[in-house]
N, C-alpha and C positions, 0 to 999 in steps of 0.2 A: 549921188542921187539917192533917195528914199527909196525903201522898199514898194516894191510896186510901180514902180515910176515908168517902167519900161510896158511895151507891148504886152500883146495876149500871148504872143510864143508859147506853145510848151505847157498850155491849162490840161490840168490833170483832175478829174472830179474828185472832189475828196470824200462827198456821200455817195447816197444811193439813192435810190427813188423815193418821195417821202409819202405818197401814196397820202389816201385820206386821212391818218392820222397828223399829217403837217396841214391839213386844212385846218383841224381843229386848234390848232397854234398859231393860225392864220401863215403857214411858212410857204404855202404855196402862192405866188403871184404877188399882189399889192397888200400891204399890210399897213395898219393906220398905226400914227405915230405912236400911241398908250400903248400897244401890243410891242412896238418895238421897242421900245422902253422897260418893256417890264422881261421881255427877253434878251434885252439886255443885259439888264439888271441880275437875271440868272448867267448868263454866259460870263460876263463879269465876275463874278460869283466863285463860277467855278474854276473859271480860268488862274485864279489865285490860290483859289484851294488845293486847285490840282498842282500848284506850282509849290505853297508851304509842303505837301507831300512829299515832295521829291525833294524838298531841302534837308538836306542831314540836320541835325542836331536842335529844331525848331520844336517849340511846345506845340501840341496839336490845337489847330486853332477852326472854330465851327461854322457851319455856313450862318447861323444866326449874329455870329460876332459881326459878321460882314455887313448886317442887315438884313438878308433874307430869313425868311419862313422856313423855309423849307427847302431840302436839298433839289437840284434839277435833275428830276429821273425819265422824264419824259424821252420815249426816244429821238424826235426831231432835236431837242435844246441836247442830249449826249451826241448825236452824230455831229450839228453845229461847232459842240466845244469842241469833241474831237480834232473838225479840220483846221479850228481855230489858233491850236497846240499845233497841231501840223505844220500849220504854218510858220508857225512864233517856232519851232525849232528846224525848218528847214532856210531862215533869215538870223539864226542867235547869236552867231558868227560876223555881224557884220558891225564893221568897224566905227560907223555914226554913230551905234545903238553903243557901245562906249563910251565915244567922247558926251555921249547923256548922260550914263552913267556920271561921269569926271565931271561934269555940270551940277550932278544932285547933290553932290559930295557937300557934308556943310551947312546945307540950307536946311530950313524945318521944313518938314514934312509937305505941307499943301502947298508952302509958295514955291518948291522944286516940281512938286506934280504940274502945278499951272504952268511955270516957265516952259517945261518939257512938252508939254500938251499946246503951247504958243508955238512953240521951233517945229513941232513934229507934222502942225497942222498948219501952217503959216502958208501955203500955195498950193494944198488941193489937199483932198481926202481919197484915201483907196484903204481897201483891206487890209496891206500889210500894214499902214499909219496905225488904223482901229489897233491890231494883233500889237503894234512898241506901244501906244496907249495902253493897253491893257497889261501889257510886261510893267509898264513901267507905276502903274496903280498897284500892283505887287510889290512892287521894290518900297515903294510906299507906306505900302501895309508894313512891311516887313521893317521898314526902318522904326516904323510906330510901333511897333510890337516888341522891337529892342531897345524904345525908350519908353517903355508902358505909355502908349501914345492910343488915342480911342481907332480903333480899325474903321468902326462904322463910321467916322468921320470922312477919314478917308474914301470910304466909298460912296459913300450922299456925294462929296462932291464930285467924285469921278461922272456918279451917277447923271450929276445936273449938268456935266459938259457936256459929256453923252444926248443930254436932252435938246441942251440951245447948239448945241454946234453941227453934230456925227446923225441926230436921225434922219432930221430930212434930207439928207444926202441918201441913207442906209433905204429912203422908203421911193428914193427917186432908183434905184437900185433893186429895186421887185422886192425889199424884204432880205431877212438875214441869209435866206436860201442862198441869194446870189455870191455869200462869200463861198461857197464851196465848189464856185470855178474858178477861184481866186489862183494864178501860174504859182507854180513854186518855184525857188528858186533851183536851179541846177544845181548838183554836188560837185 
């Protein structure tokens, strides 16, 4: 089963209260597709960046490589990523999220991303699907980065799956807020 596939059991908040500064990000309540999108687009962003960090031995690679302007400093878009990672490592462990891996092996760059993004999204959308989509937009990056391959490519497209596929689910959803009731997975 997909991460997330199961029940509420066991939701742990992973922020805090966002107070009117998430209004201003539109993160409280209904949020219109363009806003989801371009906070996205940052969550995305980072979620890669913070993943090249933690890779030993990688060139340092910039939020503008990825496409963005500008880093996500904003508190609502850090607590977001936060739970985002929270997530993606309380799920990193599981064993489907390999045989994707064993899937990407081999193939170029965007048509492993799509196939992976076809299998992971193929009968419903939840949090943890978004959290291996964004793992796996990394892996991505990361393989383009070890064959001088363009990052921002990779990301435009993630970006535009993101668009036609993942928002209007994400805005029928109250907005990104709502991934930070997202269950974790037990240890």
């Amino acid at each position: 089963m997909w991460p997330g596939g199961g029940g509420r059991h066991g939701v742990r908040i992973l922020g805090t209260e966002l107070g009117g500064v998430g209004k201003r990000w539109g993160l409280v309540g209904a949020e219109s597709l363009s806003c989801i999108l371009r906070i996205g687009g940052a969550l995305l962003r980072g979620f890669i960046l913070t993943l090249f960090q933690q890779s030993p031995g990688t060139r340092p690679v910039t939020f503008q490589e990825l496409g963005g302007e500008i880093t996500p400093t904003e508190p609502p878009v850090t607590s977001l990523l936060e739970g985002l990672l929270q997530v993606w490592r309380s799920m990193s462990q599981n064993s489907e999220i390999d045989s994707l891996v064993d899937m990407m092996s081999g193939q170029p760059p965007l048509k492993a991303l799509a196939q992976v993004a076809e299998e992971v999204f193929a009968d419903s959308i939840n949090w943890g699907r978004v959290v291996v989509f964004f793992y796996f937009t990394y892996r991505v990056t990361f393989q383009a980065l070890s064959s001088s391959g363009c990052l921002r490519a990779v990301v435009d497209w993630a970006l535009e799956f993101l668009r036609e596929r993942i928002t209007g689910w994400i805005q029928q959803q109250g907005g990104w807020d709502s991934a930070l009731t997202y269950p974790l997975a037990s240890d």
